[in-house]
N, C-alpha and C positions, 0 to 999 in steps of 0.2 A: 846571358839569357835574354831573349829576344820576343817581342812580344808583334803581330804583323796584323794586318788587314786583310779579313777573306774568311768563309766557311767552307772554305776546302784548295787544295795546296795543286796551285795552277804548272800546269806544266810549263815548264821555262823560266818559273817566278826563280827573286835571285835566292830567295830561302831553299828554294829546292837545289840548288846549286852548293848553297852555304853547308847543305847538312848534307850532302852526299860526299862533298870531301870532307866531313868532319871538322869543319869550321866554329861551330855552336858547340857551347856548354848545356844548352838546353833551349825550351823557347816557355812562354808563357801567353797562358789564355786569358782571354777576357768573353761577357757573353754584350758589351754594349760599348760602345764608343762614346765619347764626352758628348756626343753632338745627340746623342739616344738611339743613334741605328747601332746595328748588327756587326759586331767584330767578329768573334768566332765561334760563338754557341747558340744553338737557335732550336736542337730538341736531341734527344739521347742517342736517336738513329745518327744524325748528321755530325753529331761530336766522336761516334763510334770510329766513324769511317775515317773523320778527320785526324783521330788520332793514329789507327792503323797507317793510313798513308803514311803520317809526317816518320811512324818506326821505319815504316819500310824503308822511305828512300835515309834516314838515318844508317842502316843495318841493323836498328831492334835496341840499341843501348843510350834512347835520347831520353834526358829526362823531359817531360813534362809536366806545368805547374799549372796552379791557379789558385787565389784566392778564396776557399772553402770553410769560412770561420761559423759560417749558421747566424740568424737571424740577416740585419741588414747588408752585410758584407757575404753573399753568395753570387758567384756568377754559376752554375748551376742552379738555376732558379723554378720553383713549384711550378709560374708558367707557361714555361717551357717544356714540362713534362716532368721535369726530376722532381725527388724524393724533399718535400717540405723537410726543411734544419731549424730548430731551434734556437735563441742566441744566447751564447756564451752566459749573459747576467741571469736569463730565467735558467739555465742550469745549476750553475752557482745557486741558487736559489731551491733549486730542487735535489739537491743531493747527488753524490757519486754513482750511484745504480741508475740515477736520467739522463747522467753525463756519459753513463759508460755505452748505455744503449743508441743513443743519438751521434758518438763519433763511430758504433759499429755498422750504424746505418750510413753514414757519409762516407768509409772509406769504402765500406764494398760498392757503395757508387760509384766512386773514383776510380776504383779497379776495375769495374766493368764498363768505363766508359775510357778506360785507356790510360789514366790520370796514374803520375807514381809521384809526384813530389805536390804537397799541401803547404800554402805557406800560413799553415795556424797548427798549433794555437797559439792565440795571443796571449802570454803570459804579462801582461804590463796591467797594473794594479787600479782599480775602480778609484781613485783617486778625489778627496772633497774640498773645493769642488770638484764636479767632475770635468775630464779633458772634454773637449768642443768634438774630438776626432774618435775618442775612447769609451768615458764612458756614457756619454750624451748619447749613442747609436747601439748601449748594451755589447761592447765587444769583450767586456774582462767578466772572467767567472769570479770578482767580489773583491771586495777590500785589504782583504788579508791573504799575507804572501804567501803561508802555508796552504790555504785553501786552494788559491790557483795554481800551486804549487800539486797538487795533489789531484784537484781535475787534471792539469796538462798532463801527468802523467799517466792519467788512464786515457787520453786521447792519441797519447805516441803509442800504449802498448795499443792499443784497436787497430789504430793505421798499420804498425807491424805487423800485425798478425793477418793482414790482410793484403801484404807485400806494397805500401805506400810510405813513401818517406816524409818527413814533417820538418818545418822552419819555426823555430821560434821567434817569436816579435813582440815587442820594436827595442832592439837593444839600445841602452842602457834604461829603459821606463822611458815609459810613455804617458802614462795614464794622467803624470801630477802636469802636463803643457798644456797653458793654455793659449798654443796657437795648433794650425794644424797645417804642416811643411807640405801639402801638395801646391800650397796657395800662395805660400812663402818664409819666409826668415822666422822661425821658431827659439827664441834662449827661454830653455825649462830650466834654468839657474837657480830665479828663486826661490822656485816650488818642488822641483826635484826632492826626494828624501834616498838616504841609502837603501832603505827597503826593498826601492823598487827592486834593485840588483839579486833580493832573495831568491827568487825563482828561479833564476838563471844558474845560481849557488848549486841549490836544489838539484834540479835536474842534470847538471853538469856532473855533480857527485854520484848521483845515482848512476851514469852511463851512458847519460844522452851525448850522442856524436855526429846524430843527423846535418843539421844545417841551425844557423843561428841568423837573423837579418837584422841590418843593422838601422838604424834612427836618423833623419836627419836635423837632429838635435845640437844646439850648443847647450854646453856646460860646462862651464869657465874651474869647477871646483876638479873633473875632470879630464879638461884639455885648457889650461892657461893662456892658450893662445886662440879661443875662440872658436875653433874649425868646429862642424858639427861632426857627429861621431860614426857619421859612413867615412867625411875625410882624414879622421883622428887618427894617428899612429899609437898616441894615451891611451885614447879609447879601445882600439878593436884589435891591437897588439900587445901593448901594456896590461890592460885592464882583462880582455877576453880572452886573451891565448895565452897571456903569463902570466897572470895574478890567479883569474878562476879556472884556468886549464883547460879549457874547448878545444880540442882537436879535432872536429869537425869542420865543416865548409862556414866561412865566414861569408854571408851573400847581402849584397847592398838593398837597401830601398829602388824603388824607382829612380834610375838619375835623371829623367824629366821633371820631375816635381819642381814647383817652385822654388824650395828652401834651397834648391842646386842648383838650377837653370837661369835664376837672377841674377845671383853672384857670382859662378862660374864658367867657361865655355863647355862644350860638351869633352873638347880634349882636355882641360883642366881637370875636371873631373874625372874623367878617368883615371889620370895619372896617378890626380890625388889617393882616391879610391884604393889602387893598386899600392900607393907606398904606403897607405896606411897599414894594409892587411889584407884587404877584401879579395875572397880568394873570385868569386864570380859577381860582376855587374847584371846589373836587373836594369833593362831598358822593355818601359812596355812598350811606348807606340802607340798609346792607349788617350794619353793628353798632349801629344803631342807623334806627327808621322813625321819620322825621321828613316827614309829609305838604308842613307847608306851609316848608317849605326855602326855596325859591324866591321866595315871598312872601316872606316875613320876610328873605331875604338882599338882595332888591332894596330893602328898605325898608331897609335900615340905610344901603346905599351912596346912598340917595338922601339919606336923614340927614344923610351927611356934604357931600354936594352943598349942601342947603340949607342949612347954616351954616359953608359955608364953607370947612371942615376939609381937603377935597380940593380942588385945579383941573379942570375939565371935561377939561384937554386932557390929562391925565393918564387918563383915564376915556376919551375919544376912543383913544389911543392904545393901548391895552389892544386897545379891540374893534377898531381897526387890526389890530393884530398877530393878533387870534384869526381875523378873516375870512380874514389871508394861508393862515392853516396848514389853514383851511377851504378856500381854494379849490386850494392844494395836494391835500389832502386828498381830495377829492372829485372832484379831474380837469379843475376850471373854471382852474386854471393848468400848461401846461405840465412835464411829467416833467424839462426839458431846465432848465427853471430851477432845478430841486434842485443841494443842495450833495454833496460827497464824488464 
């Protein structure tokens, strides 16, 4: 999933190339680049169009993302025109019937401005003290697992109902780190509790099958060997796909971010990524413009293809799981086969 520069999809650019032959898993939006100019959202008309283009020359089946949590964390922003969101702590705070009403106003946003895959809600726990990244900026609806456990649920049933798919974040907990991995090297070891993992319990039982993203966290209790838990095979195969059963889309953090990009190469990372679990890479482009992303990341997973490293049907089964949440996603299956 690919994240680019521009408010509207240039004829000749290589993305438009990328998605006609079905290259991309998806792309993802931002509305501001590090530097404070304009990536790709700038008012409702001009996100409209941008996203119709980017279906078309797809054929209609791309997902499209953005981070849509309410309060600090929107790139759909009040002004720019769209629809003020609330953040996750004053919901938490205000009961299930403000929580329900504020993600039924965000996804019909999202749906009529193009948008099918949300990467919230954050389900990672108000943690005391609180995370530098979490809940320092109000992203968790509250302390207790059941409670976010019980808003997030009424924010995938909204976005279903309204044909938009949801990611859960930041596995395995986030909330108890006090660094924050876009900056650099995070170990939430000592602060970590098993709690955090409640929510993910929760909604996994319940049915959720949308998409889950992953942390780049270390936690040595874990993954013994250090890696953080986008590169963990412990973490995002052991722990998420076999312990707590997630059969949906396992999708990384940004692999720009510090806590990746100091320690590993960008082909490193991929690799790793890919043999932990990760069924789809998240590169925004966002802290960092890296053109040829795309290239360079299919050539490393084909790397591993060629010698061996991976099995195809591990690689088969990825783009399994990404087309299900694509065709959720985009309306070519059934609203009646969602879970919650």
């Amino acid at each position: 999933m690919l994240g680019f520069r521009g408010e509207e999809l240039q004829t000749g650019h290589r993305l438009e190339a990328a998605l006609s032959r079905g290259k991309l898993g998806g792309v993802i939006l931002f509305d501001r680049n590090v530097d404070g100019s304009t990536q790709n959202i700038s008012s409702p008309s001009q996100l409209r169009k941008l996203t119709a283009d980017l279906q078309d020359v797809a054929g209609g089946e791309l997902l499209i993302a953005v981070d849509q949590e309410g309060g600090k964390v929107c790139r759909l922003k009040a002004a720019a025109g769209f629809t003020s969101q609330p953040a996750a702590l004053d919901l938490g705070r205000q009961g299930l019937e403000a929580s329900a009403e504020a993600a039924h106003s965000c996804a019909a946003m999202l749906k009529e401005s193009g948008i099918n895959l949300n990467f919230a809600p954050v389900v990672d726990l108000d943690c005391d003290p609180p995370s530098p990244i979490i809940g320092r900026y109000g992203r968790s609806f509250g302390t207790n697992a059941e409670t976010v456990c019980r808003h997030a649920m009424v924010w995938i049933k909204a976005h279903h109902e309204h044909g938009v798919a949801c990611c859960l974040k930041h596995f395995p907990g986030h909330g108890s780190a006090r660094g924050d991995t876009h900056h650099g090297f995070v170990d939430a070891g000592p602060s970590w509790q098993q709690q955090e993992l409640e929510p993910y319990r929760c909604l996994i039982k319940a049915g959720f099958q949308d998409a889950i993203m992953s942390a780049h966290l270390v936690l040595r209790r874990l993954d013994a060997g250090g890696l953080p838990a986008t590169l963990s095979r412990p973490m995002l195969t052991g722990l998420l796909r076999e312990k707590l059963g997630f059969q949906g889309l396992i999708c990384t953090d940004d692999l720009q971010m510090g806590a990746i990009r100091e320690r590993w190469s960008y082909k490193e990372a991929v690799q790793q990524a890919v043999l932990a679990g990760a069924d789809m890479l998240v590169i925004g482009n966002n802290l960092v413009d890296q053109p040829e992303a795309l290239e360079q990341g299919v050539a490393a997973i084909e790397e591993l293809l060629r010698e061996g490293r991976i099995a195809e049907e591990q690689i088969r089964a990825s783009i399994e799981r990404r087309q299900a949440l694509k065709d959720r996603a985009t309306g070519r299956k059934s609203t009646a086969d969602r879970c919650l």
